[in-house]
C-alpha positions in Angstrom: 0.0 0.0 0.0 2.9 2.7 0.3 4.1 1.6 -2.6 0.1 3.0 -4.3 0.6 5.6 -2.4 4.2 6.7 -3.4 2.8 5.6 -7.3 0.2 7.9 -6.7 2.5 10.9 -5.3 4.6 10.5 -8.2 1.5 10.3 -10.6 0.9 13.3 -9.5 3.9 14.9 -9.4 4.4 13.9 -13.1 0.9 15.4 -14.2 1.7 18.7 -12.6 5.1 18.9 -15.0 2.4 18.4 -17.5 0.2 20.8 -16.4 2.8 23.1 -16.1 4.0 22.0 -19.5 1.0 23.0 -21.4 0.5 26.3 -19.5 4.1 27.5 -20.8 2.9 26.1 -24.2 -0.2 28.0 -23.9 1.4 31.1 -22.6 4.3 30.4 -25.6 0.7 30.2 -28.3 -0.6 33.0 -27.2 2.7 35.3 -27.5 3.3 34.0 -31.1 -0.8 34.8 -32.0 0.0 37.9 -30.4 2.8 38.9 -32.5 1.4 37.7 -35.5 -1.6 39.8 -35.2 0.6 42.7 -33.9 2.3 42.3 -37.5 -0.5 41.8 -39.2 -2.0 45.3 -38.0 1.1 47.2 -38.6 1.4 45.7 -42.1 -2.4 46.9 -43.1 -1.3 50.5 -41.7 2.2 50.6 -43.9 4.4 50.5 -41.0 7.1 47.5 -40.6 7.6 47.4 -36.7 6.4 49.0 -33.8 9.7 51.4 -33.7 8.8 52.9 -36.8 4.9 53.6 -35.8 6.4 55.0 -32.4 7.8 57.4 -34.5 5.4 58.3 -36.4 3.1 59.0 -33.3 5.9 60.7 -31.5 6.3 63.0 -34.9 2.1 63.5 -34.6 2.3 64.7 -31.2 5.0 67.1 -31.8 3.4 68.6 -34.7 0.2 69.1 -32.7 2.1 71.0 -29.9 3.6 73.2 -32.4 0.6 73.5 -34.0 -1.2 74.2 -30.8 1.3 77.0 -30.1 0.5 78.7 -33.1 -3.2 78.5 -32.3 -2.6 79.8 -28.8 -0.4 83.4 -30.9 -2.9 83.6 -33.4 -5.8 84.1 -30.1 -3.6 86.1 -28.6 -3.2 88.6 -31.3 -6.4 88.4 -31.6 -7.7 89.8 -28.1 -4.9 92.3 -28.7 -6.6 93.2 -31.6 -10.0 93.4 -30.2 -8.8 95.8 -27.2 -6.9 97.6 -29.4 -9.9 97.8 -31.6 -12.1 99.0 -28.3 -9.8 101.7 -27.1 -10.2 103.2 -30.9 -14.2 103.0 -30.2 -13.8 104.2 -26.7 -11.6 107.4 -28.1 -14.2 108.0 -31.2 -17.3 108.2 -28.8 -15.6 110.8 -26.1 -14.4 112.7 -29.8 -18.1 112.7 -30.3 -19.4 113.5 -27.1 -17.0 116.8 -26.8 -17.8 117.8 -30.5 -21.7 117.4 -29.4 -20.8 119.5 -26.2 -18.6 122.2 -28.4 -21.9 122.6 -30.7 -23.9 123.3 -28.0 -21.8 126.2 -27.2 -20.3 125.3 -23.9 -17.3 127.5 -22.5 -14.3 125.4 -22.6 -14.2 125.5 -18.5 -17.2 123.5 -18.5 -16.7 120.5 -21.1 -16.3 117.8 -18.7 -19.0 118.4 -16.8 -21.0 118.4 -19.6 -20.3 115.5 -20.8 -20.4 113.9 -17.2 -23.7 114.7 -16.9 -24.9 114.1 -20.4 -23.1 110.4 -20.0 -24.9 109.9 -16.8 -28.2 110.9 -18.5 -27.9 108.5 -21.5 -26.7 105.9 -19.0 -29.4 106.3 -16.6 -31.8 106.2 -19.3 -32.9 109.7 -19.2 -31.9 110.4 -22.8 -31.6 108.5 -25.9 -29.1 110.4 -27.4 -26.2 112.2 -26.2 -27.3 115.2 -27.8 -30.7 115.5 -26.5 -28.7 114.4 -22.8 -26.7 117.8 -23.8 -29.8 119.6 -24.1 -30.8 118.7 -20.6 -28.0 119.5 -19.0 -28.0 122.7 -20.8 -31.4 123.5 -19.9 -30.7 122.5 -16.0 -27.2 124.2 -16.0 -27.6 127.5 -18.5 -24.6 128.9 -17.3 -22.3 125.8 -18.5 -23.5 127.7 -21.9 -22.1 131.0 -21.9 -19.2 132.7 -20.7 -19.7 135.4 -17.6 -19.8 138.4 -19.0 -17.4 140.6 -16.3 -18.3 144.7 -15.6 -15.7 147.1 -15.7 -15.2 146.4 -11.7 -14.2 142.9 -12.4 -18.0 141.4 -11.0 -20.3 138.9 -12.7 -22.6 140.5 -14.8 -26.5 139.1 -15.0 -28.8 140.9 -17.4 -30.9 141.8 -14.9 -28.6 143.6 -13.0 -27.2 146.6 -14.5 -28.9 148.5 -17.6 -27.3 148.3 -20.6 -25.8 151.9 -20.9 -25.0 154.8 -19.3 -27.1 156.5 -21.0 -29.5 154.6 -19.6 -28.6 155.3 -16.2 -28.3 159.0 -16.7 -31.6 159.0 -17.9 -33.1 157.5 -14.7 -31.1 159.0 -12.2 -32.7 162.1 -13.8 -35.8 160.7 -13.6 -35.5 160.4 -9.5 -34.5 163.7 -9.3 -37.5 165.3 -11.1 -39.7 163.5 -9.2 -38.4 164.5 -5.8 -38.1 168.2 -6.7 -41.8 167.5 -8.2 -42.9 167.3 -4.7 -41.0 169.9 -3.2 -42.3 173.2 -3.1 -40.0 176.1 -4.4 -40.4 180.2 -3.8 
């Protein structure tokens, strides 16, 4: 009976070495089917081994990078080229606003403020135009409009307070005085 049993040990043993036998014959299949079929793709793509289609994807990826960098200049010149082109815009519409403020006639002390106010206006919806926002300001503000006229004592002038000649003020002065000695009684 030891001798079955040390049969059936070696029986055993001996149908590992097989087992193990195959497996490396499997794994040994397997590579070959693997390589053929390796081959076989790189043959229907052109390429002769896997160097050469390394390569050729190494040379892809570079010419994407490069092309990539030339995507990234051409977008930056672009949003240089779109500020530059909205500074221009931004310059041409204050050119307009102060040639809109000059026609109205404002005195050159006031121009800002004018257009400050005429912006604000269009901005809070309180004019459509800047020109018609000039006009309000103008009519709220009539002295942005005209220079101060100064009197020969260096004052602000209002038309409504000093005649317009001396003539004028001759005249009325004289006027007083006629009607005060009007109520006096002479001898």
């Amino acid at each position: 009976m030891a001798e079955a049993q040390e049969n059936n040990a070696n029986d055993e043993i001996s149908g590992n070495s097989d087992v193990e036998v195959n497996n490396s014959q499997t794994e040994i299949d397997r590579e070959e089917i693997k390589a053929g079929a390796i081959d076989g793709l790189l043959k229907d793509l052109g390429v002769s081994s896997t160097k050469d289609l390394k390569s050729i994807i190494e040379a892809k990826n570079k010419a994407d990078k490069e092309n990539q960098t030339d995507l990234e200049n051409a977008k930056s010149e672009l949003q240089k080229t779109n500020e530059s082109n909205k500074s221009l815009n931004n310059q041409i519409k204050s050119l307009q606003a102060v040639n809109a403020v000059l026609k109205a006639g404002v005195v050159n002390e006031h121009i800002d403020d004018v257009t400050v106010l005429a912006q604000a206006k269009v901005d809070k919806g309180e004019a459509k135009t800047f020109d018609k926002a000039v006009e309000k300001v103008l009519a709220n503000n009539p002295q942005f409009k005209n220079q101060p006229q100064v009197g020969s004592d260096g004052t602000a002038v209002v038309n409504n307070n000093v005649t317009s000649t001396n003539e004028s003020k001759k005249s009325s002065i004289s006027d007083m005085i006629e009607k005060l000695n009007a109520g006096r009684i002479t001898k």
